[in-house]
Backbone as CSV, one residue per row, in Angstrom:
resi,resn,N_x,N_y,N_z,CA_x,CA_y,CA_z,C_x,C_y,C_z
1,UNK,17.443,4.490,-25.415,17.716,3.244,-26.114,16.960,2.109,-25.408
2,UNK,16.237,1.335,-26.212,15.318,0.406,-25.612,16.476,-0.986,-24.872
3,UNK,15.646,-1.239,-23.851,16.520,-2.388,-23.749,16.396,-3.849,-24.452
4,UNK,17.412,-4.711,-24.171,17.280,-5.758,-24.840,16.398,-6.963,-23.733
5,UNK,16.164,-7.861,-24.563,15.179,-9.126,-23.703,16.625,-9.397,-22.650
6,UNK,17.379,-9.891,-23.177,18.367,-10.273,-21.906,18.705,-9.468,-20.382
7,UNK,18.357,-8.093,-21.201,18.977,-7.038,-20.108,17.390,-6.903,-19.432
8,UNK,16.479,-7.094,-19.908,15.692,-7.009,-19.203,15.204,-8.219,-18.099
9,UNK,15.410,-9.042,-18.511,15.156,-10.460,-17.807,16.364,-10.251,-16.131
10,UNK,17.555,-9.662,-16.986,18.682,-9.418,-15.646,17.807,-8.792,-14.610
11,UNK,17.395,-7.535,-15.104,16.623,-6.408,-14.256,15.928,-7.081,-13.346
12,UNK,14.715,-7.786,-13.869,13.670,-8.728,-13.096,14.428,-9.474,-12.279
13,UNK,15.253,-10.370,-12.704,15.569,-11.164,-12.099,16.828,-10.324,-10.340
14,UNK,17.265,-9.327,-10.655,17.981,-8.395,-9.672,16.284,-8.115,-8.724
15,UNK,15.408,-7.565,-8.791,14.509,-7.001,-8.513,13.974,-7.991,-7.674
16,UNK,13.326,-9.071,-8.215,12.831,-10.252,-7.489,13.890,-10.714,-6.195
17,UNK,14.889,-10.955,-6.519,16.206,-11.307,-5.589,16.341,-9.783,-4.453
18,UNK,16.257,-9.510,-4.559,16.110,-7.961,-3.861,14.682,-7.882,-2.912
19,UNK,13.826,-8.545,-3.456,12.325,-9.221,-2.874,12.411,-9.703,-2.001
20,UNK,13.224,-10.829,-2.239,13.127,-12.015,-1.542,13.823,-11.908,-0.289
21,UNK,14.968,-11.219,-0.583,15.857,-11.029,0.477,15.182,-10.005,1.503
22,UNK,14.685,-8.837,1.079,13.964,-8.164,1.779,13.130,-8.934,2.721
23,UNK,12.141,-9.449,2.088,11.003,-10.440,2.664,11.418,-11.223,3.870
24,UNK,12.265,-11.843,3.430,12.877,-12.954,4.588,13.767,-12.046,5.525
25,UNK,14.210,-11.151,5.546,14.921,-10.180,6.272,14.091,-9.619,7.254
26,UNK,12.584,-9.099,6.648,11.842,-9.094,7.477,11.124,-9.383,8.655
27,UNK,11.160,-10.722,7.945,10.346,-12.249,8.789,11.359,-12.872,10.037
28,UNK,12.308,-12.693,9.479,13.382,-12.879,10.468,13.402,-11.850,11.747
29,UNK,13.265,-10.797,11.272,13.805,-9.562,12.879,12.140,-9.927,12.832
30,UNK,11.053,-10.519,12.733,9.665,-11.051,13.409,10.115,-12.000,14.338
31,UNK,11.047,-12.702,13.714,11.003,-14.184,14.706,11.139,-15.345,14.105
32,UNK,10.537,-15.496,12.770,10.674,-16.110,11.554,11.596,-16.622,11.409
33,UNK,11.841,-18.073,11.098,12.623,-18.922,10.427,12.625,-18.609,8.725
34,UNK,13.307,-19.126,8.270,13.213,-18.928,6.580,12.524,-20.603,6.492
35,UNK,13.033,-21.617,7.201,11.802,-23.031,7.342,10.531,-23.068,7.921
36,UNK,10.419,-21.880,8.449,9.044,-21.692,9.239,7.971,-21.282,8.386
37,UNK,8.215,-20.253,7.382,8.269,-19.651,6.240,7.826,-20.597,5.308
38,UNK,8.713,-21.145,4.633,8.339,-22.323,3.974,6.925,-23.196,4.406
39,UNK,6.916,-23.316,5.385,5.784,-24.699,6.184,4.938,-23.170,5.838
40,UNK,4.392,-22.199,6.519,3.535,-21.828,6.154,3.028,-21.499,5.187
41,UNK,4.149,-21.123,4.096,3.766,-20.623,2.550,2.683,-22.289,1.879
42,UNK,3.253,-23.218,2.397,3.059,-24.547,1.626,1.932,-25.087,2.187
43,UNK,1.722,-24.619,3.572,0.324,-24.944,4.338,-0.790,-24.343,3.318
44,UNK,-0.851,-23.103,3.397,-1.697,-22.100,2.765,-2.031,-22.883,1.238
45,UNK,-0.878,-22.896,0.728,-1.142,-22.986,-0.461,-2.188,-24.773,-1.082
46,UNK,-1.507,-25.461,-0.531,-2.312,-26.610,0.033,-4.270,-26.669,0.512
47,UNK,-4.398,-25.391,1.084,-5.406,-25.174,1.551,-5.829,-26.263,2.720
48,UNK,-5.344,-26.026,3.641,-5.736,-26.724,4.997,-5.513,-28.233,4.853
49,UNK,-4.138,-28.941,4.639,-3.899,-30.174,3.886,-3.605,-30.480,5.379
50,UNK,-3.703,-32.218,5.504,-3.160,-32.884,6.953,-1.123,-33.385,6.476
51,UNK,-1.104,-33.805,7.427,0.632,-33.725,7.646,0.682,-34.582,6.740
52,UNK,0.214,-35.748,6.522,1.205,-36.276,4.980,0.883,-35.390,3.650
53,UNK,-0.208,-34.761,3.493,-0.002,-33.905,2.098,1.394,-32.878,2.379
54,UNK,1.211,-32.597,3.855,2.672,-31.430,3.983,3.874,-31.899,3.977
55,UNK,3.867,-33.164,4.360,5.374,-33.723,4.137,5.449,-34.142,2.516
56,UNK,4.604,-34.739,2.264,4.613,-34.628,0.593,4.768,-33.755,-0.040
57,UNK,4.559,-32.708,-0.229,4.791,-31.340,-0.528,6.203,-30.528,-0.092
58,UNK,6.614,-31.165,1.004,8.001,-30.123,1.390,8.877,-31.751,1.352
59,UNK,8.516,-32.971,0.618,9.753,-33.901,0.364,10.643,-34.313,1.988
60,UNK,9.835,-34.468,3.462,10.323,-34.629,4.494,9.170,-35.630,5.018
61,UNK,9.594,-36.799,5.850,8.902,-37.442,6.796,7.894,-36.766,7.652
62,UNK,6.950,-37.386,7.351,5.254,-36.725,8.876,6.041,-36.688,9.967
63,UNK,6.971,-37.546,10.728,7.474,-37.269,11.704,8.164,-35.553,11.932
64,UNK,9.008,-35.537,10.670,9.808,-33.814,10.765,8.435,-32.825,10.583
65,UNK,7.441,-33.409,10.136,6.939,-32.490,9.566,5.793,-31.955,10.451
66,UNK,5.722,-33.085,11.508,4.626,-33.102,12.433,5.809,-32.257,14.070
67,UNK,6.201,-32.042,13.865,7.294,-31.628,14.924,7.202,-30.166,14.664
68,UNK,7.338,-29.623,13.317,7.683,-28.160,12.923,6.243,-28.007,12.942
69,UNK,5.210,-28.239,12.633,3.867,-27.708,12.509,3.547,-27.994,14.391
70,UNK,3.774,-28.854,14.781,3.090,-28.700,16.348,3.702,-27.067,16.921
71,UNK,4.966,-26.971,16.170,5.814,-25.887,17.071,4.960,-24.572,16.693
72,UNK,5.006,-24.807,14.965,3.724,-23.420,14.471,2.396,-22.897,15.080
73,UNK,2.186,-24.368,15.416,0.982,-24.277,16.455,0.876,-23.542,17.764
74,UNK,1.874,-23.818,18.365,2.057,-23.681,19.921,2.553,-22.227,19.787
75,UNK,2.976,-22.033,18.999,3.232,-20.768,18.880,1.888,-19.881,18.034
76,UNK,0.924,-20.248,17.984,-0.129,-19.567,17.465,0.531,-19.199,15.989
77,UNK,1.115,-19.369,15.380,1.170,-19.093,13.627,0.223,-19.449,12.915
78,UNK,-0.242,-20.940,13.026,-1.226,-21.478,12.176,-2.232,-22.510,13.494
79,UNK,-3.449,-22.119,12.751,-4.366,-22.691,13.792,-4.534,-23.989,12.720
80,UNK,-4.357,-25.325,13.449,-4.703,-26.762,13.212,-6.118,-27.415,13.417
């Protein structure tokens, strides 16, 4: 029996959530923050943006934003 659009959208939507959690579950027993995470997903995607495009983008002050990226740094995550 075929499924319906609703029941299928559930599926995806179980599947993806099952993703995500995985993912970050991962990143975590790495060392990974789930905010650390974030700053890098948004760095990348940005393509090599300076701290006010990143605080613009994650809706936080250059100050917070320049604090969590020095730390990314120092920790070799993302080269500046």
């Amino acid at each position: 029996m075929p499924y319906s659009l609703l029941e299928i959208i559930e599926i995806i939507t179980k599947i993806i959530v099952n993703m995500e959690t995985e993912f970050i579950k991962t990143y975590e027993e790495e060392g990974f923050t789930a905010r650390q995470i974030e700053y890098i997903e948004t760095i990348h995607m940005l393509s090599n943006p300076n701290l006010g495009k990143i605080a613009k983008a994650l809706k936080l002050s250059k100050p917070s934003v320049t604090a969590i990226v020095n730390k990314l740094e120092n920790k070799k995550l993302i080269d500046c």
